[in-house]
C-alpha positions in Angstrom: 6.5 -20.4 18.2 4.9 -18.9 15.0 6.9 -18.6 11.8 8.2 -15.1 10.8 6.9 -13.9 7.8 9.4 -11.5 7.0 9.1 -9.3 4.1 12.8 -8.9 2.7 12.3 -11.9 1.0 9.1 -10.9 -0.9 10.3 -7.7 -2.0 13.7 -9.3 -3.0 12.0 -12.0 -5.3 9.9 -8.9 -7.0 12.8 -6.2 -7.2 14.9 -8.5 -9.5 11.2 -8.7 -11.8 11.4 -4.5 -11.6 14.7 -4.5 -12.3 14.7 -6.4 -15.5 11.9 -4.6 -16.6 13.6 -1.3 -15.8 16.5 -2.3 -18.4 14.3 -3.2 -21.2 12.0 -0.1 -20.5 15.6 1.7 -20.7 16.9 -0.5 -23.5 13.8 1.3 -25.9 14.5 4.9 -24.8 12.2 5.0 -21.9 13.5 6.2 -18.5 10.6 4.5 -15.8 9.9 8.5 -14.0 7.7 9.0 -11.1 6.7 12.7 -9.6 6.5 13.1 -6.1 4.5 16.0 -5.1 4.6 17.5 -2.3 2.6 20.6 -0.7 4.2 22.0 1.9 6.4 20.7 4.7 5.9 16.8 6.5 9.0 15.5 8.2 7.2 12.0 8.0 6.2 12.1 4.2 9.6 13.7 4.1 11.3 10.8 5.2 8.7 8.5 3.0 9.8 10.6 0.0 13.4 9.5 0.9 13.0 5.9 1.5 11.7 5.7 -2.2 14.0 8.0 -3.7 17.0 5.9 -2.8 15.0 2.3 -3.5 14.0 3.4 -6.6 17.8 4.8 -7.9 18.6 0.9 -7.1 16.3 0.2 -9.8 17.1 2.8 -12.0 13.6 4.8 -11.8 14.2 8.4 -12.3 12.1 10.6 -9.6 11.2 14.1 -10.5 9.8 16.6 -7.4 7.5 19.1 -7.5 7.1 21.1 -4.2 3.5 22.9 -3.5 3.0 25.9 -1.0 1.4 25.2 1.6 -1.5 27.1 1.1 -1.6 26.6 -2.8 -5.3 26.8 -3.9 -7.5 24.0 -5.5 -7.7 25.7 -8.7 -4.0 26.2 -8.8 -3.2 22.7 -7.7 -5.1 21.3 -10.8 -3.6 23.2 -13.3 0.1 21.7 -11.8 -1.5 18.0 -11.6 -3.3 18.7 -15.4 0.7 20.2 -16.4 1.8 16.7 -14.8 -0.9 14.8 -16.6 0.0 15.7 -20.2 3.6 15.3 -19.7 4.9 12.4 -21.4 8.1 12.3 -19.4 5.8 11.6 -16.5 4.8 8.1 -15.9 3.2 8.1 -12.5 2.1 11.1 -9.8 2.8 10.5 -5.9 1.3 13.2 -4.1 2.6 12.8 -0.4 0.0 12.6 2.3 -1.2 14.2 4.8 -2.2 17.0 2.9 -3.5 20.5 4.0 -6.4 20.8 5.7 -8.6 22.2 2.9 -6.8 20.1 0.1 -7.8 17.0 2.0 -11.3 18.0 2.5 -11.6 18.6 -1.1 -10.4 15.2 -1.5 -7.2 16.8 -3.9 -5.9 13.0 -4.9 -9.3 12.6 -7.2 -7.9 14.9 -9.7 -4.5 12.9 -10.2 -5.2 11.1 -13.9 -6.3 7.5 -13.3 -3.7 6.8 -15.9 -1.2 7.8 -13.9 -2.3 6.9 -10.2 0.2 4.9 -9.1 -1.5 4.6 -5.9 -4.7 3.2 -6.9 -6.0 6.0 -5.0 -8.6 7.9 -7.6 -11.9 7.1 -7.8 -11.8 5.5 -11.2 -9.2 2.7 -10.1 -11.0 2.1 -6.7 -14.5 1.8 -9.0 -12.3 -0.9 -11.3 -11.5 -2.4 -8.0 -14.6 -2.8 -7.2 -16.1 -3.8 -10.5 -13.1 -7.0 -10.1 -11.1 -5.2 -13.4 -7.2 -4.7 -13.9 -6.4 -1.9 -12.3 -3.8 0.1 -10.1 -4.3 -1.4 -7.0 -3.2 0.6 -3.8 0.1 -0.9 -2.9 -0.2 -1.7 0.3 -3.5 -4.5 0.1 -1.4 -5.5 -3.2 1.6 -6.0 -0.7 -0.3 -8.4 1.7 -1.7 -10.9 -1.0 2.3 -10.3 -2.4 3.2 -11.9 0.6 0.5 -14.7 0.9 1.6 -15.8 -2.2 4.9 -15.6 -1.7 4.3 -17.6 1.1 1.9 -20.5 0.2 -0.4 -19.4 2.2 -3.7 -20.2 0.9 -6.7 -17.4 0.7 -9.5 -19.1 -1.2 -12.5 -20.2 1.0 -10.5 -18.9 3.9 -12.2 -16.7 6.8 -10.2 -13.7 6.5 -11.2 -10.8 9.4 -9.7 -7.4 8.5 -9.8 -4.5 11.0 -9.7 -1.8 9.4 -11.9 0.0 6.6 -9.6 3.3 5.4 -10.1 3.8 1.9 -6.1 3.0 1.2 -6.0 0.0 3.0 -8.6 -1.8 4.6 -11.6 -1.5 2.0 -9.6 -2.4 -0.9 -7.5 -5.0 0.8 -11.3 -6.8 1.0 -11.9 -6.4 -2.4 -8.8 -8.1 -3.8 -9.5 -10.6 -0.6 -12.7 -11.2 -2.0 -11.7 -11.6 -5.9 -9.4 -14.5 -4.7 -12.3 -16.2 -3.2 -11.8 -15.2 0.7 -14.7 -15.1 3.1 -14.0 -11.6 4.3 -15.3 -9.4 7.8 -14.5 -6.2 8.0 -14.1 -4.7 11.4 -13.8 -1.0 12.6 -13.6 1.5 15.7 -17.5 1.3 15.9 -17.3 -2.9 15.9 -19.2 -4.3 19.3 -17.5 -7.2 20.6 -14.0 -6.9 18.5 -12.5 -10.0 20.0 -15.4 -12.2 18.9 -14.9 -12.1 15.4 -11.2 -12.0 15.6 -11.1 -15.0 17.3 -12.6 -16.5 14.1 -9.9 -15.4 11.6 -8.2 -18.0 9.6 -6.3 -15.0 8.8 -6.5 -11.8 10.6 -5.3 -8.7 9.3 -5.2 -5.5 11.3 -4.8 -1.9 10.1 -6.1 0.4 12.4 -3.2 2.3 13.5 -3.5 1.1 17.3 -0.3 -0.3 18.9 -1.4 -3.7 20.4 -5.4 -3.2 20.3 -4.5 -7.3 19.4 -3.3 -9.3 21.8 -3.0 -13.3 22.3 -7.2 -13.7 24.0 -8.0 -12.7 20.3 -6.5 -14.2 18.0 -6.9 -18.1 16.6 -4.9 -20.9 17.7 -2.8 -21.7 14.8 -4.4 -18.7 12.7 -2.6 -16.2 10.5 -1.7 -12.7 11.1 -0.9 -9.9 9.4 -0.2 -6.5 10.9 -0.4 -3.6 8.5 -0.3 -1.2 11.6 2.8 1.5 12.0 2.9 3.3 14.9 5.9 5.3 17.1 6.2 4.0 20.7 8.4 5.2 22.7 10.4 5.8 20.0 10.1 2.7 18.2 7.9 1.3 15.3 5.3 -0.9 16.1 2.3 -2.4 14.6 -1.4 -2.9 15.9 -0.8 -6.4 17.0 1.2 -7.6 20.6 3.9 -9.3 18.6 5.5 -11.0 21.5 2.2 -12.7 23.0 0.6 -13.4 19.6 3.4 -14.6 18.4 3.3 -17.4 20.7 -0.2 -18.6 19.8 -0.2 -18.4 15.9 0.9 -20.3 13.2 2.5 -17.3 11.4 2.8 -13.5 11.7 4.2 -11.0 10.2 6.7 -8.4 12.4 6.6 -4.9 12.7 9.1 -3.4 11.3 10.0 -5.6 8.5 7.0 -7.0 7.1 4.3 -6.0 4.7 5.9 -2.3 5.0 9.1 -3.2 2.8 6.8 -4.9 -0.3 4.8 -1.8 -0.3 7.6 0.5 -2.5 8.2 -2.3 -4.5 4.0 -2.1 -5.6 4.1 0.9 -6.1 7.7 0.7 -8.5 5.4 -2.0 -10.2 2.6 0.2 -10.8 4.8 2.4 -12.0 6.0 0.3 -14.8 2.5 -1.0 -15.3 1.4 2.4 -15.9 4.3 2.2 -18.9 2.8 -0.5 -20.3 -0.7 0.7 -20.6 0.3 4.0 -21.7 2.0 1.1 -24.9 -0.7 -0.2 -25.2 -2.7 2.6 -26.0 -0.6 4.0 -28.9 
């Protein structure tokens, strides 16, 4: 029986790291702020929008919303992200995804200031990503190696296999996988032969969005896994992996709910302060 790597604990050991930082932030004059903008109406970025609106009052971040019309144009939605750029008040932007069709065709999240992209998401973070420079990293890759760490679980010289390759998850999560020294394979929907190269994962990480496209006949005795997927089933949330056969096979896995899902608002609180502290640094 594999060991649970449940996430509560992660986030716990970083919230009371946000939390003191929060009161000293506070202690100067600063209130920690985050806008969340959304455009239009999502009942699942809705609920997303929630979730961090009530973890983040815990901490004592303020959140500010700015609601979008649906069918705002591009030229108007860069004049309100520019308004939010130059306000001070303003530590961080989260614009809430999926967007319109034509704002996410245009890509809209590239004009968010890097300065403020709490999500790692703009191309200038992404390219300091790449180039191995401190950065915001997108807080869900930043969760998993959270959670290694947390964990003892060792990533240098590993072979790490991540399925997956969206530009919020599976590409960066390889970059920072590769900065600590991992051997990393990237695997996608066009991959021939899936199962071969899973089967070689010292650690396997899946983020595909598939409920249970892994099952037990591909994963590594004793490997690692880490399921980054969230789906709805029947209902219920799930990830990509067969929990209850893999589970059975590997040293360690992470559930769905209640694993790399919970660290992810703490990154993004984290960026959120770290965004503070660059903004110090440069006056």
């Amino acid at each position: 029986m594999a060991k649970i790597l449940y996430g509560k604990s992660v986030a716990e050991n970083l919230e009371g790291k946000i939390i003191e930082k929060v009161r000293k932030y506070i202690e100067k004059g600063i209130t920690p702020t985050l806008c969340v903008v959304r455009v239009g109406n999502n009942p699942e970025a809705e609920a997303y929008a929630n979730s961090i609106e009530k973890i983040f009052k815990k901490f004592g971040i303020k959140i500010n919303n700015i609601n979008l019309d649906e069918n705002i144009s591009i030229d108007n939605f860069i004049n309100e992200i520019n308004l939010l750029g130059i306000n001070k008040d303003i530590h961080g932007i989260l614009l809430l995804r999926p967007l319109s069709q034509n704002l996410e065709k245009l890509k809209a999240f590239q004009y968010i200031p890097p300065s403020k992209d709490v999500e790692g998401i703009t191309y200038e973070n992404l390219g300091k990503l790449m180039a191995g420079e401190d950065t915001f990293f997108p807080c869900t890759p930043q969760a998993v190696i959270e959670l290694l760490d947390f964990y003892n679980i060792p990533i240098e010289g590993k072979n790490v296999v991540v399925v997956g390759r969206s530009i919020s998850v599976g590409r960066p999560l390889s970059l920072l996988l590769l900065q600590r020294n991992a051997t990393v394979t990237i695997c996608h929907s066009k991959t021939i032969d899936l199962k071969f190269y899973t089967k070689m994962a010292d650690i396997l990480m899946v983020a595909v969005g598939k409920p249970g496209i892994i099952t037990d006949d591909m994963v590594k005795e004793n490997g690692i896994v880490i399921d980054i997927g969230t789906n709805v089933l029947d209902g219920k949330l799930v990830g990509d992996v067969d929990f209850e056969s893999v589970k059975n096979k590997v040293e360690a896995i992470t559930p769905v709910p209640g694993g790399v899902g919970v660290i992810t608002t703490r990154i993004l609180a984290l960026n959120l302060l770290k965004a503070i502290e660059k903004n110090e640094d440069r006056n």
